[in-house]
Biopython code that builds the backbone (N, CA, C, O; Angstrom):
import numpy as np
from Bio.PDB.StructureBuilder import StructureBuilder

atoms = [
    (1, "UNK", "N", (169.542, 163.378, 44.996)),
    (1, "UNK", "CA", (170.844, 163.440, 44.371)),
    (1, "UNK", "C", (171.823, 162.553, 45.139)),
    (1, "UNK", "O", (171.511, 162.308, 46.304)),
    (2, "UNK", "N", (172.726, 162.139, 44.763)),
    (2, "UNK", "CA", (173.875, 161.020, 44.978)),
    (2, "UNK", "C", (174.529, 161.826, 46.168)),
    (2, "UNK", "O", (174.139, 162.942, 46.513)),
    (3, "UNK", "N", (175.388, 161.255, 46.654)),
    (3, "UNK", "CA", (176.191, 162.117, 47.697)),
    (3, "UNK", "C", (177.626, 162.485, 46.802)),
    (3, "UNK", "O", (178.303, 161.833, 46.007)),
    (4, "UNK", "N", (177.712, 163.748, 47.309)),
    (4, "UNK", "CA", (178.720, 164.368, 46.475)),
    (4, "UNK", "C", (180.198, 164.044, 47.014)),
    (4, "UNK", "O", (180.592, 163.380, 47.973)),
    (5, "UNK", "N", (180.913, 164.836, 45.935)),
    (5, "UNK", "CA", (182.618, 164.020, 45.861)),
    (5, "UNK", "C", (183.079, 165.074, 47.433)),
    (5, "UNK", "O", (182.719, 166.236, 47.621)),
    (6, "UNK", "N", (183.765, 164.403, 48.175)),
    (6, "UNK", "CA", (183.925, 165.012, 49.664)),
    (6, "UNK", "C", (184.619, 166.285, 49.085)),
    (6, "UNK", "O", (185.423, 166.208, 48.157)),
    (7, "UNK", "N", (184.200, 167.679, 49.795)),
    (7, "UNK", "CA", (185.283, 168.633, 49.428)),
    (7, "UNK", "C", (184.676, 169.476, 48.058)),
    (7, "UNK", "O", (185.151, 170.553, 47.697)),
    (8, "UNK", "N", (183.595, 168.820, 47.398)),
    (8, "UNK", "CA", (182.830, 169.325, 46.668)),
    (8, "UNK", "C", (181.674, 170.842, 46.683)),
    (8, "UNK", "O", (180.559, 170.967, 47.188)),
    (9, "UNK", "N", (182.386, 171.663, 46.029)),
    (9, "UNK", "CA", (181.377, 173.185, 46.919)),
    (9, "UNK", "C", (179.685, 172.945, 46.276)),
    (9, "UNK", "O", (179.270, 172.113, 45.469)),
    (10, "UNK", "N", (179.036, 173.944, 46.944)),
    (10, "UNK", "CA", (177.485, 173.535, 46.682)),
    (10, "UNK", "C", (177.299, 174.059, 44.687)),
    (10, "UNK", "O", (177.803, 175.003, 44.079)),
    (11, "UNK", "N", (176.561, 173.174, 44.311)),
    (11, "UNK", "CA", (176.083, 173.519, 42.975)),
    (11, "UNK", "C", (175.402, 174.793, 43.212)),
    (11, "UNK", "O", (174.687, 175.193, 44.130)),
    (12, "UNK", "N", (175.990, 175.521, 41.700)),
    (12, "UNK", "CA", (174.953, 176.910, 41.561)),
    (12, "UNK", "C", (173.209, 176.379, 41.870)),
    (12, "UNK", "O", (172.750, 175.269, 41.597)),
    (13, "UNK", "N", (172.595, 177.345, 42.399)),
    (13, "UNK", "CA", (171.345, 177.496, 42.607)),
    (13, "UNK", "C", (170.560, 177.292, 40.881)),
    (13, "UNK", "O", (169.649, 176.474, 41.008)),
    (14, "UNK", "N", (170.644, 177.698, 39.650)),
    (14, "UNK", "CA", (170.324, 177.232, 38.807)),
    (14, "UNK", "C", (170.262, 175.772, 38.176)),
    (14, "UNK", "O", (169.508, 175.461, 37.253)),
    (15, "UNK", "N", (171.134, 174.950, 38.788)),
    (15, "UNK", "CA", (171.124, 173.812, 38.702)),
    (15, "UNK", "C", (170.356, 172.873, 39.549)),
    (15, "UNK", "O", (169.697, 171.949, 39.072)),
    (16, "UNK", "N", (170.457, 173.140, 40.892)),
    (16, "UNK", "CA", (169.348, 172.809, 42.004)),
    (16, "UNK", "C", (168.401, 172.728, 41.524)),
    (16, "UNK", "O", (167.800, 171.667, 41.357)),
    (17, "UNK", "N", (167.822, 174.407, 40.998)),
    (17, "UNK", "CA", (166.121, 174.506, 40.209)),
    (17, "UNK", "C", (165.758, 173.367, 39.154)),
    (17, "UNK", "O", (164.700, 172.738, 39.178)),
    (18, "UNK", "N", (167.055, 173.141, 37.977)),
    (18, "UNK", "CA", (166.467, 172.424, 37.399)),
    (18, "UNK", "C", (166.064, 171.114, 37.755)),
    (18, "UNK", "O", (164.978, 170.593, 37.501)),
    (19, "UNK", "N", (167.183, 170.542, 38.465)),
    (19, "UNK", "CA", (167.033, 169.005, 38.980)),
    (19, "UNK", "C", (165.978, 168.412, 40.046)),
    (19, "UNK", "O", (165.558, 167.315, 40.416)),
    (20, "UNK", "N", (165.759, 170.096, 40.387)),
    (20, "UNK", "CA", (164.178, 170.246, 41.547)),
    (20, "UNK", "C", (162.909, 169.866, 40.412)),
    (20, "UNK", "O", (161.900, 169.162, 40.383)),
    (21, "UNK", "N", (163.524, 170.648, 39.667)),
    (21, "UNK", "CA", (161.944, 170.723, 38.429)),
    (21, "UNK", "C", (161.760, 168.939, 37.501)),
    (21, "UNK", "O", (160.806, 168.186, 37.306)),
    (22, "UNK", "N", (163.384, 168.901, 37.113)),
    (22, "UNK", "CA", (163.683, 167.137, 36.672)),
    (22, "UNK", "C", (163.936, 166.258, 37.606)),
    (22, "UNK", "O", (164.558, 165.319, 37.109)),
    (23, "UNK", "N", (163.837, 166.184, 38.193)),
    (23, "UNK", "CA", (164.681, 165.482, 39.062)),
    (23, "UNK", "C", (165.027, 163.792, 38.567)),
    (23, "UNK", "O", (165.664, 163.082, 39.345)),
    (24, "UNK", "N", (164.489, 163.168, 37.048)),
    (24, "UNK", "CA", (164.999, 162.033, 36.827)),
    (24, "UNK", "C", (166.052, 162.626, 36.015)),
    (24, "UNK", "O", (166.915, 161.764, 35.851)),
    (25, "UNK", "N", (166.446, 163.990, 35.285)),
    (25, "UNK", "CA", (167.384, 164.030, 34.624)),
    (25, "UNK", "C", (168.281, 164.247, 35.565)),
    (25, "UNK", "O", (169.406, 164.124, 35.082)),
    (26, "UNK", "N", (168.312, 164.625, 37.160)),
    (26, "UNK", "CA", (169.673, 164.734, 38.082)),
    (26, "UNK", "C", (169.684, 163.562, 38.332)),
    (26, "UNK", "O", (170.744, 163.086, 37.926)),
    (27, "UNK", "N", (168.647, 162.345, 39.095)),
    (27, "UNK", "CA", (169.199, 161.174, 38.961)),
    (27, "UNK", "C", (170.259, 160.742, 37.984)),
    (27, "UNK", "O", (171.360, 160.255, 38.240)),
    (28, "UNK", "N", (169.718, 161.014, 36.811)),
    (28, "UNK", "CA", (170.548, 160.257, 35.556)),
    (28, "UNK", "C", (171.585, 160.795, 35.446)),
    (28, "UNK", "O", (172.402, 160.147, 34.793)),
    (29, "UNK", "N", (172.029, 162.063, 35.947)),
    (29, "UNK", "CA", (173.335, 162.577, 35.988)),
    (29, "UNK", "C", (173.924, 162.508, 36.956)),
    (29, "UNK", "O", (175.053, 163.000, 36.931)),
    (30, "UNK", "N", (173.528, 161.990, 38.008)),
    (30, "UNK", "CA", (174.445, 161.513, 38.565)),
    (30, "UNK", "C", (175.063, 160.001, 39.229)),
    (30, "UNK", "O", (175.844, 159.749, 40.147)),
    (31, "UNK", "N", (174.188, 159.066, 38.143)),
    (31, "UNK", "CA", (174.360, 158.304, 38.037)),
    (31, "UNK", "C", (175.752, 158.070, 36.775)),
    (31, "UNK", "O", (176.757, 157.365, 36.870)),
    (32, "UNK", "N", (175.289, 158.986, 35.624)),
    (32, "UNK", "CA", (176.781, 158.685, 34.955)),
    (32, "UNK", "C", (178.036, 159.584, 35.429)),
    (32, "UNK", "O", (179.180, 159.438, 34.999)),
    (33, "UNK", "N", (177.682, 160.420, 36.271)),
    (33, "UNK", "CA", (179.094, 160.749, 37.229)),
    (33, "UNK", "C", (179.689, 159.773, 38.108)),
    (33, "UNK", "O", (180.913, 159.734, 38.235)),
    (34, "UNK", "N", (178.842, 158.893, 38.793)),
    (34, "UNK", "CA", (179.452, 157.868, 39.335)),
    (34, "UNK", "C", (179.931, 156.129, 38.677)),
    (34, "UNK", "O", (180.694, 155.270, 39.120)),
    (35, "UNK", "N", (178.777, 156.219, 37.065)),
    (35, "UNK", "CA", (179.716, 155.583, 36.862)),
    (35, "UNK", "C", (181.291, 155.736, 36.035)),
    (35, "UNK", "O", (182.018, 154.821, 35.651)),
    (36, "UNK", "N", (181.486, 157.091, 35.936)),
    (36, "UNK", "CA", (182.653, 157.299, 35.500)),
    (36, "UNK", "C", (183.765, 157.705, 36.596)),
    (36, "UNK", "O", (184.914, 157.963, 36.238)),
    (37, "UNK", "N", (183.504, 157.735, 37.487)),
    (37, "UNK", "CA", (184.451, 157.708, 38.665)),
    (37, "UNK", "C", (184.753, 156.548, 38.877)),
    (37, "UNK", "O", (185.911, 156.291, 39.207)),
    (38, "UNK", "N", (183.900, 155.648, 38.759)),
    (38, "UNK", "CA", (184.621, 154.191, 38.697)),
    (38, "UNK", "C", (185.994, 153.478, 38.004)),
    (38, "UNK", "O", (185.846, 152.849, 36.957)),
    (39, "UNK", "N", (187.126, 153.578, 38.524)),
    (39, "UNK", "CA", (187.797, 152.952, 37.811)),
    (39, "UNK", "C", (189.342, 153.120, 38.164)),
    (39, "UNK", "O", (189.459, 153.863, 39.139)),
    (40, "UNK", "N", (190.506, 152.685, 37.700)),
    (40, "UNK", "CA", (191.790, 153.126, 38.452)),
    (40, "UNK", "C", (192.154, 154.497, 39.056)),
    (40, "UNK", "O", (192.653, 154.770, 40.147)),
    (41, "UNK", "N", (191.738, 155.325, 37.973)),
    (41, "UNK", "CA", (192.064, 156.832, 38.142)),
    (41, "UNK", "C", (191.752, 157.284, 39.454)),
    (41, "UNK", "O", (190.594, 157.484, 39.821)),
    (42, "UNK", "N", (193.022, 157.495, 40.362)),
    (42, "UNK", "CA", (192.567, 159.054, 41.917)),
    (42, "UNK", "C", (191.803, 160.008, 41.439)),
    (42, "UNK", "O", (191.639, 160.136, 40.226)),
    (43, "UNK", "N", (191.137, 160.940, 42.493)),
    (43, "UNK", "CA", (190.118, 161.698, 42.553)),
    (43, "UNK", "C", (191.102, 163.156, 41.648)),
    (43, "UNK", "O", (190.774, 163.761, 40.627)),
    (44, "UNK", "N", (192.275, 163.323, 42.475)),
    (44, "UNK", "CA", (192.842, 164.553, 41.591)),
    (44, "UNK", "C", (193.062, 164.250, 40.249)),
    (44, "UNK", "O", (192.428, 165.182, 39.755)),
    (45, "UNK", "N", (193.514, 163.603, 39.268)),
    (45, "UNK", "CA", (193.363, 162.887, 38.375)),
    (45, "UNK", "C", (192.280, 163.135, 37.578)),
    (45, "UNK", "O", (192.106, 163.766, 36.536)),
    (46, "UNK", "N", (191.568, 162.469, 38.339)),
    (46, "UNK", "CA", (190.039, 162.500, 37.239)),
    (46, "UNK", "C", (189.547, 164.083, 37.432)),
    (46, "UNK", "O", (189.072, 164.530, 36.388)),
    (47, "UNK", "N", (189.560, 165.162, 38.708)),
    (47, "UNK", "CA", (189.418, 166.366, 38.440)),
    (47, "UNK", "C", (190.309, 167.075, 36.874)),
    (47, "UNK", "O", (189.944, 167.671, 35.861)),
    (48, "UNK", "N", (191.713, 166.544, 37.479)),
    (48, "UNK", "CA", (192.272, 167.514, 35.966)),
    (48, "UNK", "C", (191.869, 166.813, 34.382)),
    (48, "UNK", "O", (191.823, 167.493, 33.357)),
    (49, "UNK", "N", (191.689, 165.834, 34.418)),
    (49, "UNK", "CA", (190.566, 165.409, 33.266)),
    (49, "UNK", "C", (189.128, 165.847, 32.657)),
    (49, "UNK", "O", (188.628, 165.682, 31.544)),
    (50, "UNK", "N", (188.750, 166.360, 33.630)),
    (50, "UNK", "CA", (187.615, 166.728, 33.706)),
    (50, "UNK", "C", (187.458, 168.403, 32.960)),
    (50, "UNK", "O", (186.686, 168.939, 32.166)),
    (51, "UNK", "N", (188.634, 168.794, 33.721)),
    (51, "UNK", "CA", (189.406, 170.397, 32.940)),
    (51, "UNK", "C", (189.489, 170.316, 31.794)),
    (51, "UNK", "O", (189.101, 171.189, 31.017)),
    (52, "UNK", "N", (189.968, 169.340, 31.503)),
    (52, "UNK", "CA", (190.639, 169.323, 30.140)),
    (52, "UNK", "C", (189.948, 168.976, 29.180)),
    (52, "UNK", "O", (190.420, 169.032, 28.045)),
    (53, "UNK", "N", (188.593, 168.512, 29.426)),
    (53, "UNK", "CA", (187.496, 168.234, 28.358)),
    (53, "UNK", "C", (186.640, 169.254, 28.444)),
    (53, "UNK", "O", (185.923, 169.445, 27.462)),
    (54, "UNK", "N", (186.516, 170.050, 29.487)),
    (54, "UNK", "CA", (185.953, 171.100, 29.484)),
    (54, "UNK", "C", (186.428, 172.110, 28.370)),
    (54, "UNK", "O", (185.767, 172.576, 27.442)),
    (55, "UNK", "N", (187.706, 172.319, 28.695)),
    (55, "UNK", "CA", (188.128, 172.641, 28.218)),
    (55, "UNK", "C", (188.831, 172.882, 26.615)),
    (55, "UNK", "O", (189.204, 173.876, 25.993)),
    (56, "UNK", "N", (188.801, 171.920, 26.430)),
    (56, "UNK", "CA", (188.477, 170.892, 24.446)),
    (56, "UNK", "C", (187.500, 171.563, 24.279)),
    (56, "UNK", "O", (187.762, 172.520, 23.550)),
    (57, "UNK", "N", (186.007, 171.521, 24.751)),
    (57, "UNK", "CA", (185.215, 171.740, 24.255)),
    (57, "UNK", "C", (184.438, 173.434, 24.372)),
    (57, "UNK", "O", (183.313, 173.887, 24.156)),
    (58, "UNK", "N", (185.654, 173.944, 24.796)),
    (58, "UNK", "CA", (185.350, 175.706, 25.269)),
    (58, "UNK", "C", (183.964, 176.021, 25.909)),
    (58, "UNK", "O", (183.191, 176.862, 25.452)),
    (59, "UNK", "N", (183.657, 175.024, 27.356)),
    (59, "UNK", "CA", (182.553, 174.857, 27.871)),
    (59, "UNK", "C", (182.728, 175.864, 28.741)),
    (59, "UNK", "O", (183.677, 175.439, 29.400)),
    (60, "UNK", "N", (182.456, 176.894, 29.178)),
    (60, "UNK", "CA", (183.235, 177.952, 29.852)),
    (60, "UNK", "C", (182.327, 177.801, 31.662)),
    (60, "UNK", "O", (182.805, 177.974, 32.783)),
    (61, "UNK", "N", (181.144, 177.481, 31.301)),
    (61, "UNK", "CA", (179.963, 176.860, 32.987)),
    (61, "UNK", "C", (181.040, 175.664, 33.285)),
    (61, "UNK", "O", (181.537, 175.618, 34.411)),
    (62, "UNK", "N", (181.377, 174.782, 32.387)),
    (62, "UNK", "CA", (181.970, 173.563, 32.755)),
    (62, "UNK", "C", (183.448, 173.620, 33.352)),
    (62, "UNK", "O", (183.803, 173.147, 34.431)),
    (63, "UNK", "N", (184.095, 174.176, 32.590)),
    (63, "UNK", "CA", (185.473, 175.014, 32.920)),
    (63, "UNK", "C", (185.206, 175.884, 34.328)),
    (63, "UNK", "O", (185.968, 175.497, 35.214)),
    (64, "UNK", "N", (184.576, 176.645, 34.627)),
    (64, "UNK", "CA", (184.096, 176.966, 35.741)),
    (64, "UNK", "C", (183.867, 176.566, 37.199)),
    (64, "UNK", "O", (183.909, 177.033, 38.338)),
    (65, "UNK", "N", (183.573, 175.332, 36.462)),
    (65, "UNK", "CA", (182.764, 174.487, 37.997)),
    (65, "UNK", "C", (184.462, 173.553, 38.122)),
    (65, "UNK", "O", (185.373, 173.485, 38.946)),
    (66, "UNK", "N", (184.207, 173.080, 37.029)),
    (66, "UNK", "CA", (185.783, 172.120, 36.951)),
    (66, "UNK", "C", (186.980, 172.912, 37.698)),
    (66, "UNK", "O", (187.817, 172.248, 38.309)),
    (67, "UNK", "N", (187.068, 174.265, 37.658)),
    (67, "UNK", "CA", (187.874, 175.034, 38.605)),
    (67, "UNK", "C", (187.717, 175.092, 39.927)),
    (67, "UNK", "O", (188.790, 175.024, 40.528)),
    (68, "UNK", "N", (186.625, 175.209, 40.701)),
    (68, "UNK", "CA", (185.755, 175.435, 41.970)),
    (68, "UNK", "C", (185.984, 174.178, 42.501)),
    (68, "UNK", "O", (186.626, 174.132, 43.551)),
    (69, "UNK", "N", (185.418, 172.677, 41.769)),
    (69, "UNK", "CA", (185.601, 171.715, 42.519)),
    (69, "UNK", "C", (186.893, 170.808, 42.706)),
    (69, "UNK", "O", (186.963, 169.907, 43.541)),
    (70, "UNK", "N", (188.048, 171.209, 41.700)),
    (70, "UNK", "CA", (189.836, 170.706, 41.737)),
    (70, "UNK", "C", (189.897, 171.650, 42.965)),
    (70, "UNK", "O", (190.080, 170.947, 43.959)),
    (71, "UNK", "N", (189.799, 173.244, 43.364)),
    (71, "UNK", "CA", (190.664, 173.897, 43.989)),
    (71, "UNK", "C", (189.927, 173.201, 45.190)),
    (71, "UNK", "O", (190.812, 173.069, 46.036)),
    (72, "UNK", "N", (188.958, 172.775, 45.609)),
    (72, "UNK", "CA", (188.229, 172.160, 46.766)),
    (72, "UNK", "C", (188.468, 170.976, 47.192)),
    (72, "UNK", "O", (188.227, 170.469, 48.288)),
    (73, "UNK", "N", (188.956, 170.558, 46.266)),
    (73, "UNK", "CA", (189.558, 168.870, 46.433)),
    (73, "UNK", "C", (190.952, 169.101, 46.282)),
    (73, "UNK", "O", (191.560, 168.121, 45.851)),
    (74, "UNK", "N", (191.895, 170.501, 46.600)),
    (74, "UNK", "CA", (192.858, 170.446, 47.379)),
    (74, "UNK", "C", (193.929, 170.142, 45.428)),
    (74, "UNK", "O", (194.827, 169.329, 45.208)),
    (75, "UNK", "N", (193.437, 170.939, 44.663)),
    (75, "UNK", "CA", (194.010, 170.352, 43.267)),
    (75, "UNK", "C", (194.808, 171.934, 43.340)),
    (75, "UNK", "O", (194.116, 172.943, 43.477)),
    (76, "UNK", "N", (196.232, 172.015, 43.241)),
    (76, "UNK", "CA", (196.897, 173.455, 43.403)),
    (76, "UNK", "C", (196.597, 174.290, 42.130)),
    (76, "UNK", "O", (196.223, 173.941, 41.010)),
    (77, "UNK", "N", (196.786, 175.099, 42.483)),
    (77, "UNK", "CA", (196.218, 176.573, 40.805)),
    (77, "UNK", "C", (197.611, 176.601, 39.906)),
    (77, "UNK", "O", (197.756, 177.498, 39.075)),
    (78, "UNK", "N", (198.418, 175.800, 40.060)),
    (78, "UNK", "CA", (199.535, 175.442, 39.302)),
    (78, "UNK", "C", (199.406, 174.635, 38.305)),
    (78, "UNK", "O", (199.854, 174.819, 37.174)),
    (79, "UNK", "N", (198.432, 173.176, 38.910)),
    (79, "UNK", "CA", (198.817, 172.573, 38.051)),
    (79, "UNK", "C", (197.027, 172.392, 37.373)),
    (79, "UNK", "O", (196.578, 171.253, 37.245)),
    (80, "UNK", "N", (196.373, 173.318, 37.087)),
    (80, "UNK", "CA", (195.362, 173.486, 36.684)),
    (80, "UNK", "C", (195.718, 174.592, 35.474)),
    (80, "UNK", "O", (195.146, 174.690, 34.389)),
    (81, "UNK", "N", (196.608, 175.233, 35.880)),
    (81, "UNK", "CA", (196.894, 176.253, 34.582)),
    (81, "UNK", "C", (197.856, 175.452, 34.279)),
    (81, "UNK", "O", (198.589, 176.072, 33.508)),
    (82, "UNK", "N", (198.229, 174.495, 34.445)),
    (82, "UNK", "CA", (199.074, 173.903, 33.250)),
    (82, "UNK", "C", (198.460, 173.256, 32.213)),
    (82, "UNK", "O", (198.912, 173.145, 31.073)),
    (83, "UNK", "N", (196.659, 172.521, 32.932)),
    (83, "UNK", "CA", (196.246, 172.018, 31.907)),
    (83, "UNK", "C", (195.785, 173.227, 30.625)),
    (83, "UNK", "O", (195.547, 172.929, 29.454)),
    (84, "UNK", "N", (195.758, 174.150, 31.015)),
    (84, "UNK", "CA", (195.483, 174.904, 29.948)),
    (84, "UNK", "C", (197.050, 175.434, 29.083)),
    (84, "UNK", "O", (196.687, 176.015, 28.060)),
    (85, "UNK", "N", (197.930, 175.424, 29.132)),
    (85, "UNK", "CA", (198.987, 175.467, 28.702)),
    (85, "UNK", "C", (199.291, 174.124, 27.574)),
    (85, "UNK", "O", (199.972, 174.084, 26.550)),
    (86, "UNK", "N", (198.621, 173.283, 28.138)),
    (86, "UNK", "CA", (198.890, 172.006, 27.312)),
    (86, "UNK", "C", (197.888, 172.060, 26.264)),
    (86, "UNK", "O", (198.156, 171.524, 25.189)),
    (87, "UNK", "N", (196.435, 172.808, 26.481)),
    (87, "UNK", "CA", (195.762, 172.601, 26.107)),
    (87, "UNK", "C", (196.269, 173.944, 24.253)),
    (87, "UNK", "O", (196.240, 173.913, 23.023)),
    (88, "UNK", "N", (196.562, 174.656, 25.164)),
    (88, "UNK", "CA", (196.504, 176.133, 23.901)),
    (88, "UNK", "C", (197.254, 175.453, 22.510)),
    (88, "UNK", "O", (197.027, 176.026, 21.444)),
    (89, "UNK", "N", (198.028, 174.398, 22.501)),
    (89, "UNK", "CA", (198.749, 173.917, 21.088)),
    (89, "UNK", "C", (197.320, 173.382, 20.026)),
    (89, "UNK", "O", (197.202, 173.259, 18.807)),
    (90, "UNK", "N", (196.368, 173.159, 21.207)),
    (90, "UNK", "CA", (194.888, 171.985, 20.512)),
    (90, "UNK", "C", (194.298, 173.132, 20.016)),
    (90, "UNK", "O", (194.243, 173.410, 18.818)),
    (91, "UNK", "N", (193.750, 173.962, 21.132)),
    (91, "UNK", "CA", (192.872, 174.730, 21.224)),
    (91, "UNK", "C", (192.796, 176.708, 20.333)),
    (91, "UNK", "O", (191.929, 177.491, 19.943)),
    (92, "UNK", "N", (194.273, 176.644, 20.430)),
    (92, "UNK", "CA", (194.523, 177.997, 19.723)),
    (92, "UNK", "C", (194.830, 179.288, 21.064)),
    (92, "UNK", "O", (194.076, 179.557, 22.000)),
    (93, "UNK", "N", (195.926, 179.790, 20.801)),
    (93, "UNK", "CA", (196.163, 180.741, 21.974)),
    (93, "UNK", "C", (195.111, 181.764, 22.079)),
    (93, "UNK", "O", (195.129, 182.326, 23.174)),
    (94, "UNK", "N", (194.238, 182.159, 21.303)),
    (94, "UNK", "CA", (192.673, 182.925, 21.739)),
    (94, "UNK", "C", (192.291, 182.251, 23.023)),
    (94, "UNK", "O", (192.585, 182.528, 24.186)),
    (95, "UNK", "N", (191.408, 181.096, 22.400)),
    (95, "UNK", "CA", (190.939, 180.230, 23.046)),
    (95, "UNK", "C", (191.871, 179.637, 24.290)),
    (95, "UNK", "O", (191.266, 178.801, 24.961)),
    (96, "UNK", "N", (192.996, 179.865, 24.647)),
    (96, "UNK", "CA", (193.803, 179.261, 26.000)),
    (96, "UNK", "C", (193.587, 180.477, 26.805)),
    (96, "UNK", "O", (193.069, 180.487, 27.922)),
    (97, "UNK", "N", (194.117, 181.722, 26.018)),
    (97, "UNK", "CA", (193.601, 182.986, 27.127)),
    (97, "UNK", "C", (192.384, 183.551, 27.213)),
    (97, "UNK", "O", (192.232, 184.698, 27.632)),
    (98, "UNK", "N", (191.253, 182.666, 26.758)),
    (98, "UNK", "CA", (190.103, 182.919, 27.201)),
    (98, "UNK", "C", (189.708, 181.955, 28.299)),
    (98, "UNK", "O", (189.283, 182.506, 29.315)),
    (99, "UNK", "N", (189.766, 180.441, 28.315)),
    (99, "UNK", "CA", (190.069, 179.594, 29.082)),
    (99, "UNK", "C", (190.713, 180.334, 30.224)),
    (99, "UNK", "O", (189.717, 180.490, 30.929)),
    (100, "UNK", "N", (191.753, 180.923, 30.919)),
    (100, "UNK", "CA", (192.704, 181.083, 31.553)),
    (100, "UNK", "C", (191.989, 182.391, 32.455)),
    (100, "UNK", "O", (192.297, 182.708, 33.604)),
    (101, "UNK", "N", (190.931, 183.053, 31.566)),
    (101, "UNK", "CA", (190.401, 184.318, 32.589)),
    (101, "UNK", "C", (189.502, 183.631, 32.984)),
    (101, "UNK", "O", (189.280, 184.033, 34.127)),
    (102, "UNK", "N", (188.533, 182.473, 32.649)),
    (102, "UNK", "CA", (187.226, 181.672, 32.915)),
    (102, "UNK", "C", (187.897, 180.872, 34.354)),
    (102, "UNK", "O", (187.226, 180.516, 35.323)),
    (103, "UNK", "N", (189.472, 180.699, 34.185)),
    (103, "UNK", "CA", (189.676, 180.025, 35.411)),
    (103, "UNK", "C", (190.067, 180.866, 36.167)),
    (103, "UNK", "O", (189.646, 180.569, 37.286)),
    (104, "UNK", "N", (190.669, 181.802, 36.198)),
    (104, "UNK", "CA", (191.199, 182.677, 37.299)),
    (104, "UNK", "C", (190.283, 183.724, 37.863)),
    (104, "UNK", "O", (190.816, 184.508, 38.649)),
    (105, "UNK", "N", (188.866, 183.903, 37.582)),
    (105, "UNK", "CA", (187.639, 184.176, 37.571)),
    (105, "UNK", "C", (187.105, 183.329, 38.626)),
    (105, "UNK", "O", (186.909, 183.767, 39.760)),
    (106, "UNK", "N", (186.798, 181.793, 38.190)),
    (106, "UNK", "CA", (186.684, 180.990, 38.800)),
    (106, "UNK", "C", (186.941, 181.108, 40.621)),
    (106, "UNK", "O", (186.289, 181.126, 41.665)),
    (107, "UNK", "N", (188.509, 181.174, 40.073)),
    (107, "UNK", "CA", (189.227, 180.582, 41.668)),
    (107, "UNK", "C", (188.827, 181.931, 42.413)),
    (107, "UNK", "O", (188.911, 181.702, 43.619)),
    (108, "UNK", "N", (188.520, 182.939, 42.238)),
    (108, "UNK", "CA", (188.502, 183.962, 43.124)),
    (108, "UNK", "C", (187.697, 184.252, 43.770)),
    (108, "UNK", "O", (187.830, 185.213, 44.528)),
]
sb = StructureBuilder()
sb.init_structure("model")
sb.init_model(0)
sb.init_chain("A")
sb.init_seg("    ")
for serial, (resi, resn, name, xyz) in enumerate(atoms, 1):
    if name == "N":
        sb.init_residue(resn, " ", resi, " ")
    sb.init_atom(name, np.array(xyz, "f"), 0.0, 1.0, " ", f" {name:<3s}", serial, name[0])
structure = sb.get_structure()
């Protein structure tokens, strides 16, 4: 596996297994993680982006991890629940306060 984003906590153990068992599908993933880090965007930045598509797409593992690795890379719990605030006009206020326990779950 690639070397991870500094400040990055360890992947769940289910994910390990698989990429133990694939290991060209973790190559390949983390090859398009790095090439999408490529590019103007700072590291906090591209974390709250990362929320926010998670989040679009009511990925709740993704939303999850996307919480764990912003608060680790020093991303404040302020402005992570804001992306979900921005998000609830897209997404539907169900779906923002379901989002919102997946993150505060998360951080704890």
């Amino acid at each position: 596996m690639a070397a991870a984003e500094q400040g990055t906590p360890k992947p769940p153990k289910a994910y390990e297994e698989f990429v133990q068992r694939f290991p060209k599908l973790g190559q390949a993933w983390d090859a398009i993680a790095e090439a999408g880090n490529e590019g103007p965007l700072d590291p906090k930045t591209r974390r709250l982006i990362k929320l926010a598509v998670a989040v679009g797409a009511m990925r709740e593992g993704a939303v999850r991890a996307s919480v764990r690795k912003a608060l680790a890379a020093g991303v404040a719990p302020a402005e992570l629940e804001q992306v979900v605030a921005l998000a609830a006009g897209t997404i539907g206020l169900p779906a923002a306060v379901a989002v919102f326990t997946w993150m505060r779950e998360a951080a704890e």
